[in-house]
KOLNULO-456144 format. One line per field, with one value per residue (C-alpha): residue number from 1; x, y, z; residue in one letter. Coordinates in nm, 4 decimals. Example, Ala and Ser with C-alpha at 12.3 -4.5 7.8 and 13.67 -1.06 7.14 Angstrom:
% residues 2
n <- (1 / 2);
px <- (1.2300 / 1.3670);
py <- (-0.4500 / -0.1060);
pz <- (0.7800 / 0.7140);
res <- (A / S);
END
This chain:
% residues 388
n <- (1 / 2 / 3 / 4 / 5 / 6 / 7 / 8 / 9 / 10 / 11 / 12 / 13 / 14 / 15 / 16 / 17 / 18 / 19 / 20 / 21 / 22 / 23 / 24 / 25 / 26 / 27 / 28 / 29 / 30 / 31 / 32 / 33 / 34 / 35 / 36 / 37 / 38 / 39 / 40 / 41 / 42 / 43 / 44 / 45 / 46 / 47 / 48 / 49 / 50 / 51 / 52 / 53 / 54 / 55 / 56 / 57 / 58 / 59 / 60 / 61 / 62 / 63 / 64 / 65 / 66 / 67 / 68 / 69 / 70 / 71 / 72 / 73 / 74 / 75 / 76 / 77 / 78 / 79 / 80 / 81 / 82 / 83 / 84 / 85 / 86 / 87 / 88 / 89 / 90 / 91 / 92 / 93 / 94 / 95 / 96 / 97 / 98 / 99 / 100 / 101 / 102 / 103 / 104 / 105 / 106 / 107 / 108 / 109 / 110 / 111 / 112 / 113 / 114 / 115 / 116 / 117 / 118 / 119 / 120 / 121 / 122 / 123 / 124 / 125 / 126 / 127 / 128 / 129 / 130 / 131 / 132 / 133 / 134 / 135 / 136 / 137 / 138 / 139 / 140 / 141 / 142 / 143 / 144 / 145 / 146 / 147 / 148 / 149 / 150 / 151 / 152 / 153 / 154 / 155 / 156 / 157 / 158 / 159 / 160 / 161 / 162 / 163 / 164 / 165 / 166 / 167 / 168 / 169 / 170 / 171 / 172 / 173 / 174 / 175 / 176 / 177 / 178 / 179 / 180 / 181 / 182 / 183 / 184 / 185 / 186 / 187 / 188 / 189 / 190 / 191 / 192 / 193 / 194 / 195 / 196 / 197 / 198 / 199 / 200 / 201 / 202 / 203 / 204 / 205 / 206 / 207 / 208 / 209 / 210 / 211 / 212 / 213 / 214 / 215 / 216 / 217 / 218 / 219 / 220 / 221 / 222 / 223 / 224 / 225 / 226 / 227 / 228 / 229 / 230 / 231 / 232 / 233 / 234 / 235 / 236 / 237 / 238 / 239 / 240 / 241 / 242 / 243 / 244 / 245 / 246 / 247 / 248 / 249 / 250 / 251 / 252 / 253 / 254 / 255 / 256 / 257 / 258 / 259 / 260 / 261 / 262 / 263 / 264 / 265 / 266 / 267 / 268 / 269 / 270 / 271 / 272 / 273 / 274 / 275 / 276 / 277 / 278 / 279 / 280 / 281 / 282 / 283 / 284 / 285 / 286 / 287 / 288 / 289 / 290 / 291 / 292 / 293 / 294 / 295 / 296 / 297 / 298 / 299 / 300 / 301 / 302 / 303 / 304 / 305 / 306 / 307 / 308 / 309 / 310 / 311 / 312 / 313 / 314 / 315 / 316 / 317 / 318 / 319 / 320 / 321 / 322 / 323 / 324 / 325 / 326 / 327 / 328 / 329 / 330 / 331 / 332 / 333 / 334 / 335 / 336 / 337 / 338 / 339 / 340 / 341 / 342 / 343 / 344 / 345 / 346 / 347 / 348 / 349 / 350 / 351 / 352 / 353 / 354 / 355 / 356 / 357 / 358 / 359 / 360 / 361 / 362 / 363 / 364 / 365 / 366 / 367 / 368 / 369 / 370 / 371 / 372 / 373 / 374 / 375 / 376 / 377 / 378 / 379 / 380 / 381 / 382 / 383 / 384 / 385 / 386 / 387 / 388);
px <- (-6.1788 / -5.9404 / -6.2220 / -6.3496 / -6.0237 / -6.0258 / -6.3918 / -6.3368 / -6.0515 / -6.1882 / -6.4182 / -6.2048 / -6.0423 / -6.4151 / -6.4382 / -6.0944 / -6.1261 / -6.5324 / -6.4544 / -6.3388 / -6.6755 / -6.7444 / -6.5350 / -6.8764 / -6.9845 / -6.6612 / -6.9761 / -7.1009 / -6.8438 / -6.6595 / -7.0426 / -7.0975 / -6.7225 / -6.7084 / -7.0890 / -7.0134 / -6.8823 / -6.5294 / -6.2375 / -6.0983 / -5.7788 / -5.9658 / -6.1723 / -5.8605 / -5.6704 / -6.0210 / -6.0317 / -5.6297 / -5.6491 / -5.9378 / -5.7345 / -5.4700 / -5.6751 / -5.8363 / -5.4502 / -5.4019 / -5.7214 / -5.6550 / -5.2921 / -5.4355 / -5.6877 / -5.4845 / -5.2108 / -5.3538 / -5.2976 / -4.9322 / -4.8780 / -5.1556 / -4.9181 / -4.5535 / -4.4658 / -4.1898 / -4.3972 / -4.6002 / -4.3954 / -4.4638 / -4.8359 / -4.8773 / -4.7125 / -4.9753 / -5.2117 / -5.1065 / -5.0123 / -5.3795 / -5.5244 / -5.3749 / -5.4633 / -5.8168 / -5.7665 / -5.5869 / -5.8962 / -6.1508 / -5.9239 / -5.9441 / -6.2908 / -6.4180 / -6.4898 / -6.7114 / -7.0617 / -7.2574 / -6.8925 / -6.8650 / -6.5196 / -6.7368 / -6.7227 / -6.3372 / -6.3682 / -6.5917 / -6.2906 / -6.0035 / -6.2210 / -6.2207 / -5.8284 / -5.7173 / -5.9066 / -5.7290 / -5.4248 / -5.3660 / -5.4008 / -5.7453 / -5.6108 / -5.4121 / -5.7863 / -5.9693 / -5.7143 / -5.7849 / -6.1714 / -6.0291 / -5.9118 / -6.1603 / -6.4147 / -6.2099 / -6.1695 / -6.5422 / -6.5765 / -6.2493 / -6.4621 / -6.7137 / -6.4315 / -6.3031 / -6.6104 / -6.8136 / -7.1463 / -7.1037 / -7.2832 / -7.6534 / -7.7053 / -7.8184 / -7.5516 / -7.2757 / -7.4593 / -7.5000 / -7.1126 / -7.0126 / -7.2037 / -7.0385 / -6.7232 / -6.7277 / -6.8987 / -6.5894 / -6.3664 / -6.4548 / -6.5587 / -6.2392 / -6.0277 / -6.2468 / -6.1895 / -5.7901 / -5.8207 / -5.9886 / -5.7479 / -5.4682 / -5.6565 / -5.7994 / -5.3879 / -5.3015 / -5.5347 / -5.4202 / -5.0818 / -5.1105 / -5.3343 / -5.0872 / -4.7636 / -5.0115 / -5.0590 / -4.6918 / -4.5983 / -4.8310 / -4.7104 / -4.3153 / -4.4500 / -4.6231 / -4.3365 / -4.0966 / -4.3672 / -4.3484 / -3.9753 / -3.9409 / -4.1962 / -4.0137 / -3.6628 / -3.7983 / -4.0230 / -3.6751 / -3.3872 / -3.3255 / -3.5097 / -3.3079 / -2.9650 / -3.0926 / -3.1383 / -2.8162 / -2.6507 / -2.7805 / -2.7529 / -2.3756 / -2.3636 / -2.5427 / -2.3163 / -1.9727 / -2.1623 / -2.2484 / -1.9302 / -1.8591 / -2.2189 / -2.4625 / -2.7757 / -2.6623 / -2.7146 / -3.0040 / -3.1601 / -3.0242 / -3.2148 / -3.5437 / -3.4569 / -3.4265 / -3.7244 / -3.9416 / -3.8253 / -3.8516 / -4.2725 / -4.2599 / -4.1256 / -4.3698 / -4.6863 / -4.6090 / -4.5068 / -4.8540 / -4.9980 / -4.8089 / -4.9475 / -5.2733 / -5.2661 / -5.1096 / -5.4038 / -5.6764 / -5.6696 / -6.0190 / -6.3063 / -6.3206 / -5.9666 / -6.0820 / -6.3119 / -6.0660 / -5.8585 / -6.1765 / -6.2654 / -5.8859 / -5.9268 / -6.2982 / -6.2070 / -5.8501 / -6.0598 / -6.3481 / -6.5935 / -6.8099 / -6.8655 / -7.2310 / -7.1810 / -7.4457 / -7.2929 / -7.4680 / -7.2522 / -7.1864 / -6.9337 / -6.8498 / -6.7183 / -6.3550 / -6.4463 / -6.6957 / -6.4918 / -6.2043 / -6.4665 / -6.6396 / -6.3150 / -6.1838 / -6.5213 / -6.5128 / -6.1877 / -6.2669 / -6.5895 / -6.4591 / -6.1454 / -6.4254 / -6.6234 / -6.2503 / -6.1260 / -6.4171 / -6.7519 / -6.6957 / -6.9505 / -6.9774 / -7.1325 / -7.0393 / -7.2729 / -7.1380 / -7.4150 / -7.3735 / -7.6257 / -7.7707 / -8.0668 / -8.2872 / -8.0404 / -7.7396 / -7.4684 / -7.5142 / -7.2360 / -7.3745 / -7.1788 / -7.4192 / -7.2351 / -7.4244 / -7.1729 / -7.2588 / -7.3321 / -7.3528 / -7.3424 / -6.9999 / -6.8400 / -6.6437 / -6.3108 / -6.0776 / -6.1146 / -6.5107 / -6.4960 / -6.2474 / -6.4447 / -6.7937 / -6.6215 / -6.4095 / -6.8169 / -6.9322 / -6.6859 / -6.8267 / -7.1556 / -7.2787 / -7.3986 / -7.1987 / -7.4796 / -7.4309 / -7.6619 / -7.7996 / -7.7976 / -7.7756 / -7.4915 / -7.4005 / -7.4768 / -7.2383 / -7.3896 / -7.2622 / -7.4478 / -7.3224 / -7.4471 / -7.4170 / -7.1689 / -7.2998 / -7.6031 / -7.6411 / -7.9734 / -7.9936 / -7.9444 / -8.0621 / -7.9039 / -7.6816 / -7.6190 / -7.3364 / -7.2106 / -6.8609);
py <- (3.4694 / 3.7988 / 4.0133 / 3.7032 / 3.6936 / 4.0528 / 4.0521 / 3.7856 / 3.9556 / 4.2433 / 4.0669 / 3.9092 / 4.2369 / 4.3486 / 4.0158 / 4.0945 / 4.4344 / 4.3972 / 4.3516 / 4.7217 / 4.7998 / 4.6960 / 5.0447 / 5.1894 / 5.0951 / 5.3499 / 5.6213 / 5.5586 / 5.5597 / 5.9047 / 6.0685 / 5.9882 / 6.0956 / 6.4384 / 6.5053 / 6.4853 / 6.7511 / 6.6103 / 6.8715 / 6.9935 / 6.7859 / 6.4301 / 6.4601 / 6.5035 / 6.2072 / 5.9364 / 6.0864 / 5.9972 / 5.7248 / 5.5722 / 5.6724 / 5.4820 / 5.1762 / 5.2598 / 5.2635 / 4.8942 / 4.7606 / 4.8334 / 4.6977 / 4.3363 / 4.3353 / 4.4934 / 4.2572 / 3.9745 / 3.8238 / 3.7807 / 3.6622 / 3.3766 / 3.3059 / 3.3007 / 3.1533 / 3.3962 / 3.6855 / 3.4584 / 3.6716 / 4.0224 / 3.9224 / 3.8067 / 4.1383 / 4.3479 / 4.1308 / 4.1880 / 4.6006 / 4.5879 / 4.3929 / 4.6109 / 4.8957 / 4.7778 / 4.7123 / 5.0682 / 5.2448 / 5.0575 / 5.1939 / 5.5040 / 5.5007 / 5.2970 / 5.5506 / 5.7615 / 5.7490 / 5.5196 / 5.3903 / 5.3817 / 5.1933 / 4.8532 / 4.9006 / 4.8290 / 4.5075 / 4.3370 / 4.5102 / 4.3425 / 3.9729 / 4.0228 / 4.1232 / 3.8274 / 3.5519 / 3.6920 / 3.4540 / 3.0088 / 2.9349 / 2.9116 / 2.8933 / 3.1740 / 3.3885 / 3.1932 / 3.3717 / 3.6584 / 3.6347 / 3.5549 / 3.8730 / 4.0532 / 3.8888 / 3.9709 / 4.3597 / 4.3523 / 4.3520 / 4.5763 / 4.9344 / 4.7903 / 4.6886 / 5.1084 / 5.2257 / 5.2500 / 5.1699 / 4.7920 / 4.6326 / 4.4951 / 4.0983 / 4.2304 / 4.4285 / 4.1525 / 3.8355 / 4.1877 / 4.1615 / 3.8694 / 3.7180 / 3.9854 / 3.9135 / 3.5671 / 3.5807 / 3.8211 / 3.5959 / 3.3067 / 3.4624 / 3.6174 / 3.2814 / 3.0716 / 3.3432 / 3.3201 / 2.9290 / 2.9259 / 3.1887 / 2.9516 / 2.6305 / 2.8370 / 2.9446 / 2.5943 / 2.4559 / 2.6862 / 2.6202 / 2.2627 / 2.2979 / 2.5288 / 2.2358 / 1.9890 / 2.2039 / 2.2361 / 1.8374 / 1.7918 / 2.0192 / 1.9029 / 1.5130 / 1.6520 / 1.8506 / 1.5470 / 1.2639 / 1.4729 / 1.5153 / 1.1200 / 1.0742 / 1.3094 / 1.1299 / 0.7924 / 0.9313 / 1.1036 / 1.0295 / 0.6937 / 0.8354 / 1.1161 / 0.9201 / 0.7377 / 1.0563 / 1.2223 / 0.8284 / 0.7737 / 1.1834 / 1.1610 / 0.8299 / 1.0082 / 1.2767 / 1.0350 / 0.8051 / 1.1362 / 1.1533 / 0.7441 / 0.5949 / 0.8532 / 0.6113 / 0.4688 / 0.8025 / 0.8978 / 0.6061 / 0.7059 / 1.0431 / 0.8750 / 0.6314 / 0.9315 / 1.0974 / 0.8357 / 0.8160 / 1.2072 / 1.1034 / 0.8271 / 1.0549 / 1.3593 / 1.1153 / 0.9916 / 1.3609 / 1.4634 / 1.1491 / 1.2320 / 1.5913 / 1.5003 / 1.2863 / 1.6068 / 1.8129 / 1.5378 / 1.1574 / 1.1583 / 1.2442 / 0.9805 / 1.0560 / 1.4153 / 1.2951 / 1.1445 / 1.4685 / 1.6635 / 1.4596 / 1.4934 / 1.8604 / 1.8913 / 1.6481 / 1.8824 / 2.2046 / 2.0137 / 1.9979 / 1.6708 / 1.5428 / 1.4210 / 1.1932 / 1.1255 / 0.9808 / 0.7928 / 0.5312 / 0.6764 / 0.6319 / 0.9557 / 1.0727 / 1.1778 / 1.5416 / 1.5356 / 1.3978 / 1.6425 / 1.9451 / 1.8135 / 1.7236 / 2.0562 / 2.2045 / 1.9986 / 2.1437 / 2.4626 / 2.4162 / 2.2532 / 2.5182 / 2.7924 / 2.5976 / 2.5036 / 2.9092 / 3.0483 / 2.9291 / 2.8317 / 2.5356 / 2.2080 / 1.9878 / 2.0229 / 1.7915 / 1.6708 / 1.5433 / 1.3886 / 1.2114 / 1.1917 / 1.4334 / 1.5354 / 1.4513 / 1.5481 / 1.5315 / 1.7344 / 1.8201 / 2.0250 / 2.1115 / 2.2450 / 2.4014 / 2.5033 / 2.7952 / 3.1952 / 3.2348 / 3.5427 / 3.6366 / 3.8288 / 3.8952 / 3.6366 / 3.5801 / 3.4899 / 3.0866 / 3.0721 / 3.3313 / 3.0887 / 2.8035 / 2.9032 / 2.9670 / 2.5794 / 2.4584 / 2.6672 / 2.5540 / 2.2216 / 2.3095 / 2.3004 / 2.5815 / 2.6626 / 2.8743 / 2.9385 / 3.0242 / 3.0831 / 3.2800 / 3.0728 / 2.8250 / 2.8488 / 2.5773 / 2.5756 / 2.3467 / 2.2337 / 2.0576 / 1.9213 / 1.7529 / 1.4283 / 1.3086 / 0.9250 / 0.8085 / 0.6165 / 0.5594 / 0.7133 / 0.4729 / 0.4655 / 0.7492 / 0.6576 / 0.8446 / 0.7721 / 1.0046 / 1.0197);
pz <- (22.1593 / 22.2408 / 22.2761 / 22.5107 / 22.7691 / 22.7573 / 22.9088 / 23.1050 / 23.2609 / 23.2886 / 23.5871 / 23.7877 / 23.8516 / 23.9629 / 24.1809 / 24.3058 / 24.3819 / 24.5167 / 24.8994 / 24.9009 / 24.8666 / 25.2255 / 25.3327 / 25.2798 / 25.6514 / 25.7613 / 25.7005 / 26.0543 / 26.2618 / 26.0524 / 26.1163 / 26.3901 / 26.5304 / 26.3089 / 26.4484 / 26.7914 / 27.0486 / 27.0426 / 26.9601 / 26.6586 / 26.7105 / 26.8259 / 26.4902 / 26.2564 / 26.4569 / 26.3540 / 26.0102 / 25.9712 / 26.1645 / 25.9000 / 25.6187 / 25.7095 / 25.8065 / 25.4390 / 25.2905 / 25.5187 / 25.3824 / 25.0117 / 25.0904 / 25.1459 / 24.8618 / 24.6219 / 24.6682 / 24.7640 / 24.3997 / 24.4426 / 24.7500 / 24.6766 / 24.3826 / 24.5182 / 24.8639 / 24.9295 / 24.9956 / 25.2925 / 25.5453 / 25.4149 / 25.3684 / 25.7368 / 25.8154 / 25.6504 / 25.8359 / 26.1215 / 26.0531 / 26.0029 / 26.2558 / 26.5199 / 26.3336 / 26.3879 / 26.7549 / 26.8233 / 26.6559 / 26.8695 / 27.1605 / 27.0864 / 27.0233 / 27.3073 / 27.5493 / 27.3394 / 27.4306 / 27.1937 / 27.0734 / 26.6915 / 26.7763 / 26.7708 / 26.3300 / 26.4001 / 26.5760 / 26.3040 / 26.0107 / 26.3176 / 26.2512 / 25.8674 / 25.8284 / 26.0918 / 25.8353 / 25.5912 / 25.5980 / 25.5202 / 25.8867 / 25.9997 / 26.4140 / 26.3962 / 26.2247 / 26.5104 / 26.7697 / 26.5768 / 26.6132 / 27.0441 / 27.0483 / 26.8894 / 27.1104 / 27.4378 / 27.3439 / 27.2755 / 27.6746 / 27.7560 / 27.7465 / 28.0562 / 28.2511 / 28.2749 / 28.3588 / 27.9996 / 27.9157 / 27.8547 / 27.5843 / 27.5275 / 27.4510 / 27.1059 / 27.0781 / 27.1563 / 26.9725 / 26.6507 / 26.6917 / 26.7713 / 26.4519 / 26.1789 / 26.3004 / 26.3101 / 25.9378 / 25.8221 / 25.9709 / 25.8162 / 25.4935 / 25.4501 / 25.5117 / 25.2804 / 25.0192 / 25.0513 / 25.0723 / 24.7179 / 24.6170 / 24.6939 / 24.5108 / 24.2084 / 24.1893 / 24.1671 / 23.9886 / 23.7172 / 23.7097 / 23.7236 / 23.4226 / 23.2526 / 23.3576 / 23.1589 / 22.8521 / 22.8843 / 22.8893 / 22.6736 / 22.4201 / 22.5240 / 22.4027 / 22.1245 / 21.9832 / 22.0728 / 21.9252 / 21.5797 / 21.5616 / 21.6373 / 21.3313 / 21.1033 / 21.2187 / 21.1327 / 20.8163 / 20.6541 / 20.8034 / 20.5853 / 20.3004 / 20.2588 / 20.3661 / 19.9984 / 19.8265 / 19.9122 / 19.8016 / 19.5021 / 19.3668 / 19.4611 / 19.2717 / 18.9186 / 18.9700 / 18.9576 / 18.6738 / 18.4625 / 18.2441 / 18.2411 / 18.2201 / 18.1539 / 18.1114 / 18.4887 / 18.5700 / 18.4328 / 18.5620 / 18.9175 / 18.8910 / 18.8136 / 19.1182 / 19.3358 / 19.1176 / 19.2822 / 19.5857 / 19.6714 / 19.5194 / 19.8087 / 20.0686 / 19.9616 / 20.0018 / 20.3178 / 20.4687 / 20.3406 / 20.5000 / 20.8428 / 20.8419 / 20.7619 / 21.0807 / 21.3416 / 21.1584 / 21.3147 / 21.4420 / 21.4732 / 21.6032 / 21.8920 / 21.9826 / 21.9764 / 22.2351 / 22.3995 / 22.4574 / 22.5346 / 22.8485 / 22.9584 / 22.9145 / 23.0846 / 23.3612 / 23.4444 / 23.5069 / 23.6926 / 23.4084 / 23.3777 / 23.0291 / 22.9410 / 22.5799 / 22.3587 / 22.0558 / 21.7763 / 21.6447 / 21.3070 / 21.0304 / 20.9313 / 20.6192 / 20.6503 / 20.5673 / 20.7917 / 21.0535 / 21.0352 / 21.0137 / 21.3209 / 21.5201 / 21.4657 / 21.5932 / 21.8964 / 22.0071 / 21.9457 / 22.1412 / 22.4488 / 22.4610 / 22.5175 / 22.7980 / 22.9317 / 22.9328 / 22.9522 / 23.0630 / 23.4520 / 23.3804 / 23.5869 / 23.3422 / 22.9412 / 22.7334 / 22.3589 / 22.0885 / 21.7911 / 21.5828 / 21.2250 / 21.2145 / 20.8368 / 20.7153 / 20.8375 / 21.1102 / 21.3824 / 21.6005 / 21.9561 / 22.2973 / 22.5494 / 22.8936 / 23.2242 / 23.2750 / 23.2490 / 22.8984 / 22.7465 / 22.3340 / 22.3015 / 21.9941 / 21.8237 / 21.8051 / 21.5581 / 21.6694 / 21.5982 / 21.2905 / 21.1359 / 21.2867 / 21.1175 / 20.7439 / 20.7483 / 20.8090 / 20.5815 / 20.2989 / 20.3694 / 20.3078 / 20.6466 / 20.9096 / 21.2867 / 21.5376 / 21.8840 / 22.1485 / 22.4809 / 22.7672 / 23.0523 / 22.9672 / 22.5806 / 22.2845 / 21.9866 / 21.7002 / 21.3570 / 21.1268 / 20.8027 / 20.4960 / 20.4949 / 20.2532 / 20.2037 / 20.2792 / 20.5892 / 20.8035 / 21.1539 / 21.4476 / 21.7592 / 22.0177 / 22.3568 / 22.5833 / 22.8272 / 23.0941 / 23.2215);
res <- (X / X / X / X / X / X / X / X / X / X / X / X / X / X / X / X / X / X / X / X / X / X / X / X / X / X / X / X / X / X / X / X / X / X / X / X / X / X / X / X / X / X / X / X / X / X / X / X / X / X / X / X / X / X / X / X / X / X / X / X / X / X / X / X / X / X / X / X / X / X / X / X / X / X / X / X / X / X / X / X / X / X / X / X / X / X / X / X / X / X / X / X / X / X / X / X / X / X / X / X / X / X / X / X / X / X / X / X / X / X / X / X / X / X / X / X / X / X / X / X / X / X / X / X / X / X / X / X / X / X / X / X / X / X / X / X / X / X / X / X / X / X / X / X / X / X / X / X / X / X / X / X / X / X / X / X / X / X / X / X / X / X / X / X / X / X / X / X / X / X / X / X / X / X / X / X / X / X / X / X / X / X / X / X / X / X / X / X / X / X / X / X / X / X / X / X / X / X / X / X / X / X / X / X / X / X / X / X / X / X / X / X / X / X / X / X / X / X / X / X / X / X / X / X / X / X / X / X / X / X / X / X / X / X / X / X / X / X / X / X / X / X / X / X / X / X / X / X / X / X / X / X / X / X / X / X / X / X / X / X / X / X / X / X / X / X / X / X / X / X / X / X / X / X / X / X / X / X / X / X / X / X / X / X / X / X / X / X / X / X / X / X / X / X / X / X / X / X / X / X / X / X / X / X / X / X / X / X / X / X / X / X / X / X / X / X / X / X / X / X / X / X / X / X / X / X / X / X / X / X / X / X / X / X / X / X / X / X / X / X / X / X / X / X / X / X / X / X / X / X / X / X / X / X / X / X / X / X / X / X / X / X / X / X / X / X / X / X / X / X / X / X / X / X / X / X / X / X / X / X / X / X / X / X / X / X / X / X);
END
């Protein structure tokens, strides 16, 4: 599962970084300044002029990840916007006079840095004022524009613009939906750790209140009445038994309630990260081996499709098949056959001990399967499939 995060995190910081790649279209307007007849001076201005836009550019991207995250820095993000939006407009200036301007590159690069931002008027002003400056250069004499030309720009911009702002939008929702996830996990595990210290309160408290009674009474009877006392100690003997077999007991319910409670928790789990869950359940009696083995599988399976998979629809089989229970989540999510991690590897040798066989597969979406022996004999009924 490490080696799992690791790749997965490994690309979103491609997907995060990937819109510097569009920098690439900078080539034309850079060639087609540094070939021209221009002077010396007028050359080295665009080329510094582009490295700073490149420094503005990489500024937004780069940083974009904490700003999503923390309100606070809403003020120094629209800054940069706007640093680079007028950046954008300054180079198209100073390029607009050239014949066959290569300042037009800037405009569409303006559009893209305006949508950049939560408020989808102030990008559409943006895209305004990208449009208007479009038709500045005719207005001092240049070579105004062909209709291919303007509808050529018009288009990318508008497509940057918007492109750009949806992006930050689903920034801002992916964000949330993550920490709202991670603030369940959390009250869950606050109720959990609270539900077991209730349990242990009511399991002990009065038991051991008896034990710590009755050993101070041996202890004043040991000297006057020793056979009082000795029948004290066995008295505590068996109660310290009692309260042993119920601990045990209590444990052996946090380990696993179930494998329809397991269920249970799985379609909380699926339904908080948007993940439909497609149920096709015999209606078996399990074995209690069988069910702890499988329960603990099921977990394991839908806290990989959760973390990892990006699926939309996570489908959970169980039936009686030659012979034995078979145990299969199927996701529709990337896929892919990297190395396990610790959860599976431990996963695949708790089957194993029970005689049974963990595989996982696929390419497109992934299938983990357990099948076990069956433990008592049972006939196979008849499969339903209910989706939720």
């Amino acid at each position: 599962m490490r080696q799992e995060r690791k790749q997965q995190a490994g690309w979103g910081r491609f997907w995060r970084l990937f819109p510097l790649i569009w920098l690439i279209y900078l080539y034309f307007p850079l060639s087609q300044v540094l070939s021209s007849a221009q002077p010396g001076t007028f050359k080295l201005l665009t080329v510094l002029g582009v490295a700073v836009f490149v420094w503005l550019w990489t500024q937004l991207y780069s940083q974009r990840e904490a700003r999503v995250r923390h309100a606070r820095h809403s003020e120094t993000h629209q800054f940069w916007v706007l640093a680079g939006y007028l950046w954008c407009l300054l180079l198209f200036a100073g390029l607009a006079l050239l014949p066959d301007s290569p300042g037009f590159t800037f405009l569409v690069y303006g559009a893209a840095v305006a949508g950049f931002q939560r408020s989808f008027r102030v990008a559409l002003w943006g895209l305004v004022g990208v449009v208007f400056a479009m038709f500045v250069p005719g207005w001092f004499g240049s070579t105004p524009l062909g209709v291919f030309d303007i509808v050529q720009v018009l288009l990318l911009s508008s497509f940057a613009m918007y492109g750009n702002h949806a992006g930050f939008r689903q920034g801002i929702s992916q964000q949330r939906l993550n920490e709202m996830q991670l603030e369940k996990e959390k009250l869950a595990a606050d109720a959990e750790r609270e539900r077991i210290a209730r349990d242990l309160h009511d399991l002990l408290g009065h038991t051991l209140s008896v034990i710590v009674l009755k050993s101070e009474l041996a202890s004043k009877l040991a000297d006057k009445n020793p056979l009082r006392a000795f029948e004290e100690i066995r008295e505590v003997e068996r109660i310290s038994r009692e309260a042993l077999s119920e601990v045990r007991a209590a444990v052996q319910g946090y380990r696993g309630s179930g494998l329809s409670a397991e269920l249970a928790r799985s379609k909380v789990a699926l339904d908080a990260a948007g993940v439909r869950l497609i149920l096709e359940r015999s209606p078996l009696e399990l074995p209690p081996e069988a069910e702890a083995g499988l329960s603990m599988v099921l977990r394991e399976a839908v806290t990989n499709v959760v973390r990892h998979a990006r699926a939309k629809n996570c489908t959970v089989r169980l039936e009686l098949e030659n012979g034995a229970y078979l145990l299969s989540v199927q996701d529709d999510g990337v896929g892919g056959l990297s190395p396990e991690g610790s959860g599976l590897t431990g996963m695949r040798e708790r089957v194993r001990a029970l005689g049974g066989e963990l595989r996982r597969e696929g390419e497109a979406g992934t299938r983990l399967s357990a099948c076990l022996p069956v433990f008592q004999s049972s006939k196979p009924p008849e499969l339903r499939k209910i989706t939720a």
